[in-house]
C-alpha positions, 0 to 999 in steps of 0.5 A: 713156446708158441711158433713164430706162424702162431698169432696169439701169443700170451701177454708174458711173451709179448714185448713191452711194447706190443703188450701196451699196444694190445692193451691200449686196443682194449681199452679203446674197443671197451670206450668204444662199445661203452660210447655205442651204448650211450649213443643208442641210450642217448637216441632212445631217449630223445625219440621217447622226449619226441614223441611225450612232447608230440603227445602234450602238444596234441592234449593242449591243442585237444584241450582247446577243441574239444568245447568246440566239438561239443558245441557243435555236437550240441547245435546239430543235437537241435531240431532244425526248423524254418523259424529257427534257421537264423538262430542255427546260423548265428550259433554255427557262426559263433562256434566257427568264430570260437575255432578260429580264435583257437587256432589263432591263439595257436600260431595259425594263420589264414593266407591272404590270396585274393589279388596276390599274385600265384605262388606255387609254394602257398597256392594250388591252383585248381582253375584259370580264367580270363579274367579283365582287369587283373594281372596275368597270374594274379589270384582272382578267387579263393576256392579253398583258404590256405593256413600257416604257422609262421613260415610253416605252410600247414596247407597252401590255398586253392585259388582260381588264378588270372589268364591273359 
C-alpha cells in the first residue's frame, strides 16, 4: 500500500468518488486535445480556402487583363511614324478604354475630386494653391486619379487643394 505522502495511487485504492473524478479529468483532457486538433485542422483548412479563393480571384481578374496586355504589346510591337501618330493614339485610347470597362465590370471606381472638398481619407494632397474663387480646401486639380471598390479605397487620389 502506497504512503499517505504518495500521490499516485492506483485506481483499486481510490475512493469511488476520486476514482470518477479522475476519469471524468481524463476524459475531459481526451475532448480537450480531440477539440485543439479539430480547431487547428479547422484553421488549416480555412487558411488554404483563403488563400485557393485569393488565387481564383486574381486567374479571373488576369483572365480579363491579359487581352488588354497584349493589345498593348501589340500597339508598341508597330513601328511609330509621324503619319501614323494619330492612329497610335486612337489605338492606346481604345485599349485604355478596354481597361477601364474591365475594372468597372470588377467593382472598381474612379473617385471624383475636382470641386470636392479635401478628405484625408480619399485624398493625398501633394500641392496647395491660392486659388480665387474656390473654397478653402476645396480640390482645384487632380494630379494622380484615385480608385475604389465600393467603400474600400484601393488608392486615395493626388490632388492640388485650395488655399485662402
Amino acid at each position: 500500500m502506497p504512503h499517505e505522502d504518495d500521490p499516485i495511487m492506483s485506481d483499486a485504492e481510490l475512493p469511488d468518488d476520486a476514482l470518477a473524478a479522475r476519469r471524468e479529468r481524463d476524459e475531459l483532457r481526451d475532448r480537450l486535445l480531440r477539440t485543439a486538433a479539430d480547431f487547428d485542422n479547422y484553421r488549416k483548412r480555412i487558411e488554404r480556402e483563403r488563400r485557393d479563393l485569393s488565387d481564383a480571384i486574381v486567374a479571373d481578374l488576369a483572365r480579363d487583363v491579359l487581352p488588354v496586355v497584349d493589345d498593348l504589346e501589340r500597339a508598341l510591337a508597330t513601328p511609330a511614324d509621324q503619319a501614323s501618330a494619330e492612329s497610335y493614339r486612337r489605338g492606346v485610347e481604345l485599349i485604355h478604354r478596354q481597361l477601364v470597362d474591365v475594372l468597372r465590370r470588377r467593382g472598381v471606381e474612379s473617385i471624383e475630386v475636382v470641386g470636392r472638398d479635401f478628405d484625408t481619407a480619399w485624398h493625398e494632397a501633394v500641392a496647395s494653391e491660392p486659388a480665387h474663387g474656390h473654397r478653402d480646401g476645396e480640390i482645384t486639380a487632380e494630379v494622380r486619379r484615385g480608385y475604389r471598390v465600393g467603400s474600400r479605397l484601393l488608392r486615395p487620389a493626388m490632388v492640388k487643394v485650395a488655399k485662402a
